[in-house]
N, C-alpha and C positions, 0 to 999 in steps of 0.2 A: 053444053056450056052452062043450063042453067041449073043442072045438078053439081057441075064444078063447083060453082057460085056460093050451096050452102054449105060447101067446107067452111069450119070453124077456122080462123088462124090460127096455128101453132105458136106456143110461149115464144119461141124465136123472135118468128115474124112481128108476133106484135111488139115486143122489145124494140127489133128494127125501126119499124117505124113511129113509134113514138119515141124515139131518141130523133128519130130523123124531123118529125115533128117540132122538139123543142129544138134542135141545131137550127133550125131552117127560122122558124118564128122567129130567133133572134138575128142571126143573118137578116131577116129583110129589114130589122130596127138599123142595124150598122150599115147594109149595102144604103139605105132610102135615106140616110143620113151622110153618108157619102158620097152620094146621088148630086145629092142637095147642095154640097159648097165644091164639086168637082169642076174644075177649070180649063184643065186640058182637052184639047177634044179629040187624042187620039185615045188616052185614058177613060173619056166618059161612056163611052160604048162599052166597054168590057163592064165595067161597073152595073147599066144599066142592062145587060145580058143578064149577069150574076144576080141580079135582084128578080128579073122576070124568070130565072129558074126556080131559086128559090118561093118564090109566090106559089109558081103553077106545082111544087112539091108539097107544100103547106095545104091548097087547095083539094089536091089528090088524097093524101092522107083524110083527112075532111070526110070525105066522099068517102073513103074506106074506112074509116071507125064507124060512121051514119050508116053506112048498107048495115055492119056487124052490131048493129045498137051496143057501142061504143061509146064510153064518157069521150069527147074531146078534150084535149089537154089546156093548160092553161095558155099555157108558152110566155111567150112575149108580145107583146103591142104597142104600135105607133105611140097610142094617143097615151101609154103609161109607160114606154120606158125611151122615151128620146126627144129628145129635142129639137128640133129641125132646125131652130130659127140659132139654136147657139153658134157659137164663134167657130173657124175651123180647127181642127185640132192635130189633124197628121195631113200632112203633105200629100199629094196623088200622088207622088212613086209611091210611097209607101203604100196605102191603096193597093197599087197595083200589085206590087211584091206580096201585100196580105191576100189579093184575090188568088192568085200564082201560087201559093202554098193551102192554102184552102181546097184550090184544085188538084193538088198531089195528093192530099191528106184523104178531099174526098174520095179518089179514086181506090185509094186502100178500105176506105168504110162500106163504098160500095159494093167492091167484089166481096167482105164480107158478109155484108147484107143478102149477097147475089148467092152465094153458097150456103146461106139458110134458109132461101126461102123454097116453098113446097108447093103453094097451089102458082096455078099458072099465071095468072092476075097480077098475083105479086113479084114473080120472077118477071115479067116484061117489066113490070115498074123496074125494078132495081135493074134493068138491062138499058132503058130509058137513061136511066140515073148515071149509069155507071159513062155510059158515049157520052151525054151532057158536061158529065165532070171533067172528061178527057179534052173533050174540046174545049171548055172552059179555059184549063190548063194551057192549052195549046196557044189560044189565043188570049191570053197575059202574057204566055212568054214570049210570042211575037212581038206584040207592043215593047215589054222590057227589051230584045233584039235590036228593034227601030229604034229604041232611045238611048241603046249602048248603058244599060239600066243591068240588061242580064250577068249576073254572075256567075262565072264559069268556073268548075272544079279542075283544081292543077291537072296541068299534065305531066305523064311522066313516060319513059323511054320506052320505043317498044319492045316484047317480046321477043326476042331473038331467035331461043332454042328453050325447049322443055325441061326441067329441073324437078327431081325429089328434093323432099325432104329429107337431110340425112342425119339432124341432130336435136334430140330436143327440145334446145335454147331456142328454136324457133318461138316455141310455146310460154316455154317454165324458166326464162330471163329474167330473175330477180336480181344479178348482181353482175358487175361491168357493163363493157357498151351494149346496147340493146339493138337488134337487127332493125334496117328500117323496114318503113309501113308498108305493107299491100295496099293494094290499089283497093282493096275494099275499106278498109279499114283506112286510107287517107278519102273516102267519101262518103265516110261515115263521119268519120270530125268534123269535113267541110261542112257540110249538109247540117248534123248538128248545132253548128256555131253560128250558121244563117240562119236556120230556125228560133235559135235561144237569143240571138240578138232581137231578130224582129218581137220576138216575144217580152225580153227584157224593154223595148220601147213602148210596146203598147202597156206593161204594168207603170209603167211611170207616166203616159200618158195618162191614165183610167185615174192615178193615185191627186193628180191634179186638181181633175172636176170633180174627185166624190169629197163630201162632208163630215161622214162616218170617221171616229179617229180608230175604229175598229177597224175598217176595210184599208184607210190609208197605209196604218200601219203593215197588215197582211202585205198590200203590193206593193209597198218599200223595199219589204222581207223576200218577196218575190223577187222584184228585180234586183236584190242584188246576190241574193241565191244564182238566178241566171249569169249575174256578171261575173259572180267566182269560177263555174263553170266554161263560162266561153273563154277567163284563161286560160284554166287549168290545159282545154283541149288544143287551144295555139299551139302553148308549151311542144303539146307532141306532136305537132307539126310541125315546129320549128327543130327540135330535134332531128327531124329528113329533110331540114331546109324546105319544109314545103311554105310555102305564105299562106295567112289567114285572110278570110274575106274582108270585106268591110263591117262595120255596122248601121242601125239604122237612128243614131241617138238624133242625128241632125234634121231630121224629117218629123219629130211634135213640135207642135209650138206652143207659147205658152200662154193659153188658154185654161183659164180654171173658173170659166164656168160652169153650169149641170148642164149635160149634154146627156147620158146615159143614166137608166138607172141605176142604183147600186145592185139590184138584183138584178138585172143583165151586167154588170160589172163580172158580178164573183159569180155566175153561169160563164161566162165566157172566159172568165180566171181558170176555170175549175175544167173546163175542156181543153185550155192549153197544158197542164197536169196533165191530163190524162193521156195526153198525145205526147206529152214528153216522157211519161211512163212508157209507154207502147216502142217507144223509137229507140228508148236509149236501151232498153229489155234486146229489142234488133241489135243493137249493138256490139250489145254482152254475147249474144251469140254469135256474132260474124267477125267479131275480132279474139286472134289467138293470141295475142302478144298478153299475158297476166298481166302485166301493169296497167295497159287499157281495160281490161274484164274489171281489173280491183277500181277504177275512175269512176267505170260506169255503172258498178255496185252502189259505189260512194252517191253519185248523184241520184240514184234510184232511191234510197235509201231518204234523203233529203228531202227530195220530192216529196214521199211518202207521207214523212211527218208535216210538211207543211199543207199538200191534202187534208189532213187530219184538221189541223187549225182553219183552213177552211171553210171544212164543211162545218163544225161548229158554228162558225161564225152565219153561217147559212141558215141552220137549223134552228138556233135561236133567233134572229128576225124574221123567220118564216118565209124564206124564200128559194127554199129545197120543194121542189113539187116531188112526191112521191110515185116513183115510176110503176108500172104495171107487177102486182105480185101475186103468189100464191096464196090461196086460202088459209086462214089459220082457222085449222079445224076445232084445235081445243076451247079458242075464243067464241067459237060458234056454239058449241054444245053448251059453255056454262051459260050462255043465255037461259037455258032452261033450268037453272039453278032457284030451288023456293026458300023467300025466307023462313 
């Protein structure tokens, strides 16, 4: 074991967790802030779970940069990026619905984290991580159950008898009526339009309390980027008569004091991107119908560029921390450059 121990981590590993570092460091500013004006008390408990996860992850990491004399990362902090004492701002369903999807999300970060990692130390962590996350999950969507809160994806008839395919408008339907949806591909919109709502509320909420007419502007552009989107994908639900979920506009309040910093704002902005890349990429490949592939081109696409305006907007206030990279070699040797 103690020869396991001087294994160096691999680029992976350490990627992992210092991404997981800075996710978690700002999670505990949102959970401890959530914590904080939480009301319900079937709600308070998941809340105050999800924040002692996140601690004891922040902490481990910690512990595992320090064995490897490792920088620790900056992340986020109580005392400089939240407010405790400000007004409330989202609703505890909502709360709960963000812990609930947090918990899905993390479950997919995890197993990837879990299939990178090499030495033994750090696979039980992310094995740790990954049950954590799942229960997490487990027990939001209970709570949402008990509160008649959970939102169920349509049903639809069942399977009868087994069917080919026999024609290729299954696929390459660009013109007349269009076949309806697979059952994957109506729980890919669903699922999308829950996500991009809860998402469209939280940029409007964030757009409230920052000061910045730089950032305001960004999650204006944000949310209503998401709001085009969460038609466009009814649309083809409606088309198979499927009904769309709800949304979550009615759960901020209006609150516009500083509660969050701007740099935990566009950090936590800039992870909703990224996870709406990753998902709507799942998409493009799990739906054959061409009209949905060309939608969620289209939204990919969008995303991208407002990414882009993002991180600018990051990099010039100085509030992009610079994640773990490779040496630049050639920087190193002109040091030895004589005048």
């Amino acid at each position: 074991m103690e020869e396991q121990k001087q294994i160096r981590l691999t680029s992976g590993e350490m990627s992992q967790l210092w991404t997981q570092y800075m996710n978690d460091s700002a999670g505990m500013c949102m959970l401890a802030y959530f914590l904080e004006k939480a009301e319900d008390t079937d709600i308070k408990p998941v809340i105050k779970h999800a924040l002692e996860l996140s601690t004891a992850h922040v902490n481990k990491i910690k512990a595992i940069f320090k064995e490897e004399k490792n920088a620790i990362p900056h992340g986020f902090k109580l005392e400089e990026d939240v407010d405790l004492t400000a007004p409330r701002l989202f609703s505890d369903n909502y709360v709960l619905e963000f812990i609930h999807q947090m918990g899905k999300i993390g479950g997919i970060s995890y197993a990837l984290s879990l299939a990178i990692a090499v030495r033994s130390d750090i696979t039980n962590f992310y094995k740790e991580c990954l049950t954590e996350s799942m229960n997490l999950y487990e027990m939001a969507k209970d709570v949402l159950l008990e509160k008649g809160l959970y939102i169920r994806a349509p049903y639809i008839q069942n399977l009868e008898h087994v069917e080919y395919v026999k024609q290729q408008g299954f696929m390459w339907d660009y013109f007349g009526d269009k076949r309806t949806l697979t059952a994957l591909e109506i729980s890919n919109l669903f699922s999308n339009i829950q996500r991009s709502a809860l998402g469209m509320s939280t940029l409007f909420g964030f757009s409230q309390i920052s000061s910045s007419k730089d950032v305001i502007n960004f999650l204006i552009k944000g949310a209503n980027i998401a709001k085009k989107q969460i038609e466009d994908m009814a649309v083809k639900l409606q088309e198979s008569d499927i009904p769309s979920p709800v949304t979550w506009s009615n759960e901020v309040t209006n609150s516009t004091q500083y509660t969050f910093s701007e740099k935990l704002i566009m950090f936590f902005t800039s992870e909703l991107i990224a996870m709406s890349l990753g998902l709507f990429g799942f998409s493009v490949t799990s739906s054959p119908r061409v009209d949905l592939e060309r939608m969620y081109n289209s939204f990919i696409s969008d995303i991208q560029r407002y990414a882009e305006d993002g991180a600018n907007i990051m990099v010039k206030n100085r509030w992009m921390e610079k994640p773990p990279s490779a040496s630049d070699r050639e920087k190193l040797a002109r040091k030895n450059y004589k005048n």
